[in-house]
Each structure stands twice: as structure tokens, then as C-alpha cells.
C-alpha positions as CSV (number, residue, x, y, z in Angstrom):
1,X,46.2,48.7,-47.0
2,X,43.6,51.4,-45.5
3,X,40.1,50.9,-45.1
4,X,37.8,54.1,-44.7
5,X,35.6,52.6,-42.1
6,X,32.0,54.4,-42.4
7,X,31.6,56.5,-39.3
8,X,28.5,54.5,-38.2
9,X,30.5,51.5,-38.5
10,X,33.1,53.0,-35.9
11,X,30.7,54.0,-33.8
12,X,28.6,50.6,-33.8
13,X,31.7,48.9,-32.7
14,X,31.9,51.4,-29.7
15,X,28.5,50.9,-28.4
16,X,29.0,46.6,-29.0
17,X,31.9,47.4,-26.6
18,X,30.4,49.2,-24.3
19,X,27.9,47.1,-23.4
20,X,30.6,44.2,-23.5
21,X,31.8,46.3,-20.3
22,X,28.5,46.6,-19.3
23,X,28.1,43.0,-18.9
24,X,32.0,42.2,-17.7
25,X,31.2,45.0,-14.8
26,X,27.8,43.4,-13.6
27,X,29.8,39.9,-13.2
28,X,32.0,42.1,-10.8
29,X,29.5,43.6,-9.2
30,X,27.8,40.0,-8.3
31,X,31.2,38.8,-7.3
32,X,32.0,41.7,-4.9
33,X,28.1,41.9,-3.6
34,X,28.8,38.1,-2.5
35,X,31.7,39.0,-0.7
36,X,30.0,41.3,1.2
37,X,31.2,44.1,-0.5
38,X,27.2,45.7,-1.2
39,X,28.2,49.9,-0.7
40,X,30.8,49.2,-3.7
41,X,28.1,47.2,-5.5
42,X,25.2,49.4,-5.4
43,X,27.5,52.5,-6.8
44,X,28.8,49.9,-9.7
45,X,25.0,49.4,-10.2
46,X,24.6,53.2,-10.2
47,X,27.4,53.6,-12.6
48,X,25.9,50.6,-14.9
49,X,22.1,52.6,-15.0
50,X,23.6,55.1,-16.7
51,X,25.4,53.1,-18.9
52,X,22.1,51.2,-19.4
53,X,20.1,54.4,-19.9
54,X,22.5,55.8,-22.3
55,X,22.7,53.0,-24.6
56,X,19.3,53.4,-25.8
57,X,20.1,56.9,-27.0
58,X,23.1,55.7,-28.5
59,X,21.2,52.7,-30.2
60,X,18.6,55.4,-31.4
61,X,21.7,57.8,-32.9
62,X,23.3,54.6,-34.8
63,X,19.9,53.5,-36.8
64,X,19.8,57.3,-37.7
65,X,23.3,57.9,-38.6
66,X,23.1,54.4,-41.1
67,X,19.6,55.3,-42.6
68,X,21.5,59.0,-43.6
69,X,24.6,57.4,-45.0
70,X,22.3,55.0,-46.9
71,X,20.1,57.7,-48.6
């Protein structure tokens, strides 16, 4: 059986799993900061500011993209 998945749907599951890797990259980054490793963990935090920055826009783009395919 297919499902037509709306396209806001699809696209809400990619942002819930982005900042799924969001989360599972900051326990790295602690792990590898308290091994000494703090060059590699400041650049994953650089990395994960983006992804943090980003998400709002994205966030922002989802509630848009559902109010239009409800209207």
C-alpha cells in the first residue's frame, strides 16, 4: 500500500532528525572534550551553531508550509 505523505510531513520528520543528530553529536563532543580532545570539540561546536541557527529557519518554513496546505 502507498501513502502520499504531505510534503510538510516529510520535511518535519527531517528537521525532528536533524536535531536528533544535533543532540547525538553534542554527547560526542563532551566525550571527546573530556579526553582532551578540545581543537576537535570546539569545531564540532562550530558545526553544531550552524545547525542550531539553521533550525530556527527551518522551524519557521514548516509552520508556514502546514498553515498553506491547511488553507
Amino acid at each position: 500500500m502507498t501513502h502520499e505523505y504531505p510534503l510538510s510531513d516529510v520535511l518535519g520528520r527531517m528537521y525532528e532528525n536533524q536535531l536528533a543528530l544535533e543532540a547525538a553529536l553534542m554527547e560526542l563532543t563532551l566525550r571527546l572534550e573530556e579526553q582532551g580532545s578540545v581543537e576537535a570539540g570546539g569545531n564540532v561546536r562550530g558545526a553544531l551553531e550552524t545547525i542550531g541557527e539553521n533550525a530556527g529557519h527551518i522551524k519557521q518554513g514548516l509552520a508556514r508550509l502546514k498553515r498553506q496546505e491547511t488553507s
